[in-house]
VOGU-3710 file (C-alpha; in Angstrom, 3 decimals, decimal comma):
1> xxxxxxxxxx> 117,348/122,223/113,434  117,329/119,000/112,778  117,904/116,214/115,421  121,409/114,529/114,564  122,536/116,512/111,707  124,187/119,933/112,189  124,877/122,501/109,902  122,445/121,313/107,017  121,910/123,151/104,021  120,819/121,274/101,379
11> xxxxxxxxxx> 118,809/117,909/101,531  118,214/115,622/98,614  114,461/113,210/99,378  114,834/110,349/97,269  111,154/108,900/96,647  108,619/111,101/97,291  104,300/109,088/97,801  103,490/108,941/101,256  106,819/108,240/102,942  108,408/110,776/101,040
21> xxxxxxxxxx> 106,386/113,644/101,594  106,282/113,500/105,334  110,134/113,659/105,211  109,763/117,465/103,134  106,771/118,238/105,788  108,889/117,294/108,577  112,159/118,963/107,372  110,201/122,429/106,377  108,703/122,280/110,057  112,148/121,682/111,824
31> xxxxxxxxxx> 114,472/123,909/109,147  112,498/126,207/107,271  115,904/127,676/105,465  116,563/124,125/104,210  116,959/123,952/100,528  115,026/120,794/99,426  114,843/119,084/96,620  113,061/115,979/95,673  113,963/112,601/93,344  111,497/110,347/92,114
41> xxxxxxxxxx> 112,224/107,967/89,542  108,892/107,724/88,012  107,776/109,626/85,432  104,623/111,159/87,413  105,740/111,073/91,425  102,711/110,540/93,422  102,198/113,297/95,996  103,705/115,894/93,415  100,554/118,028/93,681  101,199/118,370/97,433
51> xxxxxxxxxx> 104,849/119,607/97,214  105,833/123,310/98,453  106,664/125,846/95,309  110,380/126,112/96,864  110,514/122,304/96,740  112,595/121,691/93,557  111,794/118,416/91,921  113,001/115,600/89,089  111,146/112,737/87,791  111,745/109,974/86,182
61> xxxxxxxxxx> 115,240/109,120/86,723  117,951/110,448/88,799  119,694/114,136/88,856  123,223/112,897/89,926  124,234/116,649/90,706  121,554/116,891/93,081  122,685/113,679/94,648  126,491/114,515/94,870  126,016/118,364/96,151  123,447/117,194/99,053
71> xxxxxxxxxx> 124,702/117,449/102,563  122,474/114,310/103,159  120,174/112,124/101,651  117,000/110,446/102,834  116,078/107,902/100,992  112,593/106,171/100,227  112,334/102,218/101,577  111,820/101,173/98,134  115,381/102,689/96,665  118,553/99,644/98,092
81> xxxxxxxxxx> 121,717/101,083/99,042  123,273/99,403/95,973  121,462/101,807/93,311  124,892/103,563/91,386  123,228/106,810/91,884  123,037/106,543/95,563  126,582/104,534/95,785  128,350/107,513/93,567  126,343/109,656/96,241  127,786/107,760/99,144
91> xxxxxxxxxx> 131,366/107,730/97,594  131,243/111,412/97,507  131,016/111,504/101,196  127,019/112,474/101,232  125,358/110,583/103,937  122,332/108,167/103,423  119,488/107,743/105,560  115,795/106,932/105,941  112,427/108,385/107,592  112,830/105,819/110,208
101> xxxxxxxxxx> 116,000/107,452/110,852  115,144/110,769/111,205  112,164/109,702/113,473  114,851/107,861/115,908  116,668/110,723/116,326  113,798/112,976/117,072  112,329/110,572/119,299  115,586/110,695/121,097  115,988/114,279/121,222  112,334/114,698/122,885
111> xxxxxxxxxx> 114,084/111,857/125,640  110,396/110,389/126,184  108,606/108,039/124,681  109,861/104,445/124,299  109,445/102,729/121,157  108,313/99,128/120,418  109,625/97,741/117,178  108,795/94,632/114,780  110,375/92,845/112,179  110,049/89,795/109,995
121> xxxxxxxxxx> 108,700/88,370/107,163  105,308/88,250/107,875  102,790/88,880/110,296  104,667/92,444/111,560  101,461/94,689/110,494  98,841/92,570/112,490  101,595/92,458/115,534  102,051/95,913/115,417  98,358/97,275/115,410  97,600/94,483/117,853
131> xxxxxxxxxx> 100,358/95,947/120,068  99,059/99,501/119,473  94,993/97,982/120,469  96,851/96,451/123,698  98,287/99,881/124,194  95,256/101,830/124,159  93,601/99,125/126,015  96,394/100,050/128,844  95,349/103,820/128,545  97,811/104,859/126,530
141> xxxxxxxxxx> 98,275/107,504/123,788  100,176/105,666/120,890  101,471/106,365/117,654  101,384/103,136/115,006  103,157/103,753/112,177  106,194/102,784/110,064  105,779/100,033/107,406  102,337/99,638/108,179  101,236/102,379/106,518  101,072/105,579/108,466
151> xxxxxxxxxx> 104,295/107,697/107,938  106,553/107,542/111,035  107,236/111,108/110,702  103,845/112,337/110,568  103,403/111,054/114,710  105,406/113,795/115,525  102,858/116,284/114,895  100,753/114,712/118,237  102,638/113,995/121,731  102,716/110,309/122,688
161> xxxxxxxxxx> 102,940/108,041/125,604  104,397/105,443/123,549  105,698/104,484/119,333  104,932/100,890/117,720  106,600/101,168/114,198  106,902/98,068/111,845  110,124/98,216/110,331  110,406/96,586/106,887  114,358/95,038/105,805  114,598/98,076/103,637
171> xxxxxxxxxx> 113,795/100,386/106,735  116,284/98,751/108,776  118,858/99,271/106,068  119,359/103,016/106,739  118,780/102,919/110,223  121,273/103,143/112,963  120,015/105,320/116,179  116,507/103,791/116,534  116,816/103,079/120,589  113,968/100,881/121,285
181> xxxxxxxxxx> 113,155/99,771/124,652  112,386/96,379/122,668  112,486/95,045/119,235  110,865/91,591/118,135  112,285/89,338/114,842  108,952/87,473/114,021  110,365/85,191/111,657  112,395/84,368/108,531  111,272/83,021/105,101  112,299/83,639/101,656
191> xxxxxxxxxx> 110,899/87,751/100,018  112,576/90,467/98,418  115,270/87,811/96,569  115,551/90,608/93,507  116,979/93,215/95,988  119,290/90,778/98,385  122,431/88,773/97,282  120,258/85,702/99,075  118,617/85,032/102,359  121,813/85,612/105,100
201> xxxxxxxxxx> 122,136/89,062/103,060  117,897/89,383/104,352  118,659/88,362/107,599  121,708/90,785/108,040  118,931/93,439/107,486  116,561/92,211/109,815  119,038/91,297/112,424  119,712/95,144/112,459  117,026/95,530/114,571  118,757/93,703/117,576
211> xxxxxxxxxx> 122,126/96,349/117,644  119,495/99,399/118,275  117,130/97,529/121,119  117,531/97,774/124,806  115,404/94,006/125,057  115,638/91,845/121,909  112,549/89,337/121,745  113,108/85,988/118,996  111,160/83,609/117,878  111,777/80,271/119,882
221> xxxxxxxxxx> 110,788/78,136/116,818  112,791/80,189/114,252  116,295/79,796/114,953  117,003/81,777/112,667  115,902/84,955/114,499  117,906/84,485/117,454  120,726/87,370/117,698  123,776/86,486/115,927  125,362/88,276/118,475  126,207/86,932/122,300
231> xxxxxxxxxx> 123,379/89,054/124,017  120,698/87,677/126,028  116,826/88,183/124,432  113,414/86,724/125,089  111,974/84,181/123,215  108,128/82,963/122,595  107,029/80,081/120,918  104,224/77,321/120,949  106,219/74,378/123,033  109,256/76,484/124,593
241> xxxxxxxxxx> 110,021/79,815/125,233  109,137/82,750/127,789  106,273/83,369/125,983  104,728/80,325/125,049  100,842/78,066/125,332  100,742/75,249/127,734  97,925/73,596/129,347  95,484/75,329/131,731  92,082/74,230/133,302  92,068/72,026/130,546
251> xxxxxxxxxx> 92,723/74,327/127,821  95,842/75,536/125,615  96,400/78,910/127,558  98,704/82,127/126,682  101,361/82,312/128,921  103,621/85,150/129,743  106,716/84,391/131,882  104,367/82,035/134,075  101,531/84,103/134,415  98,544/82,810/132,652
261> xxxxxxxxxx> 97,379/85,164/130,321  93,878/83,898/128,307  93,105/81,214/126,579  93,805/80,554/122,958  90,084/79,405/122,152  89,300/83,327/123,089  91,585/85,241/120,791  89,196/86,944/118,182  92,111/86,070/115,302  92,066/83,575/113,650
271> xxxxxxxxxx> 95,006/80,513/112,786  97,902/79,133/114,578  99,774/81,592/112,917  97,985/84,387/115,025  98,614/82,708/118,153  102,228/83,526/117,723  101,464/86,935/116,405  99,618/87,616/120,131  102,872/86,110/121,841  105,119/88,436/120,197
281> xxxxxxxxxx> 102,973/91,576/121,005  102,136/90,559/125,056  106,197/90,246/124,783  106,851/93,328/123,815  103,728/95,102/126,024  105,813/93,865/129,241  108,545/95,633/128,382  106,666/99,001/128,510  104,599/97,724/131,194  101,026/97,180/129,628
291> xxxxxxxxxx> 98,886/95,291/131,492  98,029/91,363/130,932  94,613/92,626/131,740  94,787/94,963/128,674  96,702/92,808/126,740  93,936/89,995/127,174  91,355/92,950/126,756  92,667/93,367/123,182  93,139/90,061/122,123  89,404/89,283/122,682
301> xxxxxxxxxx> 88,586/92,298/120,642  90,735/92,639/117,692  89,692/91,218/114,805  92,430/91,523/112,378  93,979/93,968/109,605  92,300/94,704/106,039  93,744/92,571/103,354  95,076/89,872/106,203  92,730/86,769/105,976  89,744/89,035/106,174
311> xxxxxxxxxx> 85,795/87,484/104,843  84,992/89,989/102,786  81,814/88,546/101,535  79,393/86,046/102,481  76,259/84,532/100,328  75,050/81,409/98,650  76,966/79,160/101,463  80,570/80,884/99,894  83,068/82,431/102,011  85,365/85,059/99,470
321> xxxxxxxxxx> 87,988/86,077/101,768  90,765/88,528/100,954  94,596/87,686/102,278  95,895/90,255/99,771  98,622/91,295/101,580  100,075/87,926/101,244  102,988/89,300/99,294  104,929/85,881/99,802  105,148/81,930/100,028  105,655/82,053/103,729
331> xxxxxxxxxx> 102,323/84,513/104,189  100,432/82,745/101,883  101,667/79,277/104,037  100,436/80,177/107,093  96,827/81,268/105,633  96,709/77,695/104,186  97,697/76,000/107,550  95,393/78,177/109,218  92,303/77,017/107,460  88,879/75,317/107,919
341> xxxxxxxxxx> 87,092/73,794/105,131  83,567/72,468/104,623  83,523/72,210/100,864  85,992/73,329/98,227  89,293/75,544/98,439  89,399/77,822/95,367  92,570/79,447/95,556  94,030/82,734/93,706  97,798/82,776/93,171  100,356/84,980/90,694
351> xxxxxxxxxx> 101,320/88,524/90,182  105,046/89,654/91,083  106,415/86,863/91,850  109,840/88,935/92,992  112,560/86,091/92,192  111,006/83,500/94,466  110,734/79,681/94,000  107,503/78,580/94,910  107,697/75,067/94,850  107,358/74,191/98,522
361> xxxxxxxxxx> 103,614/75,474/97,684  102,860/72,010/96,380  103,537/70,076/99,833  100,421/72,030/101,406  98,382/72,149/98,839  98,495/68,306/98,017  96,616/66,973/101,216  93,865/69,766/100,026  90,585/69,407/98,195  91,514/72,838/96,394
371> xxxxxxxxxx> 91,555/73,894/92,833  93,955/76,853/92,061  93,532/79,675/89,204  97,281/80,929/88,102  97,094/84,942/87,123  98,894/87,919/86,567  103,258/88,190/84,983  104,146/85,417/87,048  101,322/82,929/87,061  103,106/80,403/84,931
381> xxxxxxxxxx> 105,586/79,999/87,900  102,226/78,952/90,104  100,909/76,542/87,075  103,118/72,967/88,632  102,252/73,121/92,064  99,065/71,389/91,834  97,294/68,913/89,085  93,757/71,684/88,978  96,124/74,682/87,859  94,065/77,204/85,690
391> xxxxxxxxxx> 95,700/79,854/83,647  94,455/83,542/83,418  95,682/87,030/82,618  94,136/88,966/84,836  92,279/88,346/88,583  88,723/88,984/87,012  89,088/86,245/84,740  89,845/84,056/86,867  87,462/84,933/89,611  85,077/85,208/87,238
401> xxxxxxxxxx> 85,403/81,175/86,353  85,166/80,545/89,636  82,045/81,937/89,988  80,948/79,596/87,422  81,749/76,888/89,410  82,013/77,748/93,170  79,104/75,768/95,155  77,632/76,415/99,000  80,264/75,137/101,288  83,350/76,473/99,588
411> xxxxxxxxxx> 85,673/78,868/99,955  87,385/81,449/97,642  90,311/82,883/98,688  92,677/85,388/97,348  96,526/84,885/99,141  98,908/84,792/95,956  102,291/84,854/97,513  103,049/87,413/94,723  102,976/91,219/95,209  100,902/93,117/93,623
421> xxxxxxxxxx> 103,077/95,517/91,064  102,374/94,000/87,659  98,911/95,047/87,760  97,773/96,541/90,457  99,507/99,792/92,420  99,549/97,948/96,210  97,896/95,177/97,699  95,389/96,807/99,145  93,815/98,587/95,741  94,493/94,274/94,680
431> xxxxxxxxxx> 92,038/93,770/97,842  90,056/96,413/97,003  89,183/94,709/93,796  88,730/91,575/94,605  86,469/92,288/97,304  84,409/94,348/94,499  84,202/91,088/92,171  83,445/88,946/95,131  80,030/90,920/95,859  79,446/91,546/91,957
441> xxxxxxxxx> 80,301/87,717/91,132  78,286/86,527/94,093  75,064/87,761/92,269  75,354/85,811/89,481  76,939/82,022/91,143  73,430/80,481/91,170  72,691/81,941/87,899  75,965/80,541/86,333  75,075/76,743/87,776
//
């Protein structure tokens, strides 16, 4: 049986890769009669090989019949609502959901195990494994999954004291029974502006979170993530807020509803923008009870997310540091507020640009001694921001004229506000990579000068 949905027969999975399959493993372990089938419109689905024989599946576009005849749907994050397939689907009277769905309801149908949830445009992965390091800190056995990368349906398989899930807009979209005991909107920039009719069309997704939340937590500084609706919520910020720093024993401190927490000259992360990060997540580890101890505990311990502002290499006086998952202006903002030069800032931007307008770029990067190399299907896009633009095709190319230049003292970092699509599968295979060139480039900098 499956938890919310009686009398299934036949379910349509719309997107198959990692999300994907654990939505066939989880129905085939709940419903074993369940007719299946499977929708992926590429022309090789990723995970194919791992599919059951009486798992029926089409590639590369959609099977309408399939779609119509379902008694429901889950579909993947990255299909909107507003694909004709699915709408013709929906018209039919076929129901629409997502993993994160699914998971809710299961979750709920166990009736243990609160879960902690986090949206935004950036900075939900590092709050949600630095909520899950608090919670283990605590003693607890967690599941941390969701947009992060581990499959929210796959936690199932292993009791748990407790869920953190990062829920993406797209997540949120085809979610309506997710029951947190708290949910936290991180902020609010511009992303994903060639899948919404504009940023209050975002938000509406985002602000989704706050309907299914027993305690909703907003950013004090981002009014913009306060509840549209009349409820009361929690706030943290740097000046005001629940959550918020003030001044302790002579120091900037972390406090949590009055009680001093650590402070900010301890945190092991590192950037203003990381200070509210750790706000957010002590937030949300009161509501479950976690300790301030552990909470502090973690903070002095973790040391950040691959891809997230990360040194990757280190030789010849040259930081190479990888902020790959910098997927937007906003992300990419905060790493170059965060920052702390000796020498030279040589800066990677481009890729995917999805629809956004990069222009306020230019306002931090004028007051910088940087020089910025332009690559990938939307580099030309990143070429006016500053007066040192270099164009390239590819990452390599242009990492590899750094290298030519880049002298003891600077820095080269890698935070292109672009995804990663036009040339690379994810942002972590872009990571990947340019942590590669970084050590093979390295080599040969003294050799180039």
């Amino acid at each position: 049986m499956i938890p919310g949905f009686a009398n299934l027969q036949r379910v349509c999975v719309v997107g198959l890769g990692m999300t994907g399959l654990s939505v066939v493993n989880y129905l085939r372990r709940q419903a074993p009669e369940l007719e299946i089938y499977v929708i992926d419109t590429r022309a090789v689905a990723p995970g194919a090989e791992q599919l059951p024989a009486n798992v029926a599946l089409y590639c590369g576009g959609f099977e309408q019949s399939w779609l119509n005849q379902a008694d429901l749907i889950v579909a993947s994050p990255g299909i909107g609502l507003a694909t004709p397939a699915l709408q013709e689907a929906q018209q039919a009277g076929v129901p629409i959901v997502g993993d994160i769905e699914l998971f809710a309801l299961a979750v709920s149908a166990s009736g243990h195990a609160p879960i902690l949830a986090i949206t935004g445009s950036n900075g939900k992965s590092t709050v949600t494994s630095l909520l899950g390091e608090m919670a283990k800190a605590d003693g607890r056995q967690v599941g941390v999954g969701g947009n992060i990368g581990f499959a929210a349906l796959d936690m199932l398989k292993e009791p748990q004291d407790l869920y953190v899930l990062e829920l993406s807009s797209f997540q949120l979209e085809t979610t309506s029974h997710l029951n947190a005991k708290a949910g936290v909107y991180l902020n609010l920039s511009e992303d994903h502006m060639d899948r919404y009719q504009g940023m209050a069309d975002y938000d509406a997704a985002k602000q989704r979170l706050f309907a299914q939340c027993e305690v909703a937590i907003a950013n004090q500084d981002d009014p913009a993530t306060w509840p549209k609706s009349n409820r009361e919520y929690l706030t943290f910020g740097f000046e005001q807020g629940d959550y918020v720093l003030a001044q302790h024993q002579g120091k900037a401190w972390l406090q949590a509803r009055g009680e001093w927490v650590m402070p900010i000259d301890e945190i092991a992360l590192i950037g203003r923008h990381n200070v509210a990060n750790a706000l957010a997540a002590i937030a949300l580890a009161q509501q479950v009870g976690i300790s301030l101890a552990a909470c502090a505990q973690a903070l002095r311990e973790y040391h950040g997310l691959p891809h997230r502002c990360q040194c990757v290499h280190q030789a010849h006086g040259i930081r190479w540091v990888n902020d790959s998952k910098a997927t937007n202006l906003a992300s990419t903002g905060a790493a170059l507020n965060g920052l702390m030069l000796e020498g030279r800032l040589h800066l990677l931007l481009g890729g995917d640009g999805k629809g956004a307008d990069f222009s306020e770029l230019a306002a931090l990067l004028a007051p910088l001694n940087v020089a910025i190399y332009c690559y990938g299907r939307d580099g030309d896009q990143m070429m006016p921001l500053h007066p040192s633009a270099q164009r390239f095709e590819t990452l390599e190319q242009s990492m590899s004229a750094i290298a030519s230049v880049v002298k003891s003292g600077d820095m080269v970092l890698l935070s292109p506000a672009c995804a990663s699509w036009d040339q690379f599968p994810n942002f972590m295979v872009r990571g990947e990579t340019f942590a590669k060139l970084a050590e093979k480039l390295s080599d040969s900098v003294v050799a180039l000068q």
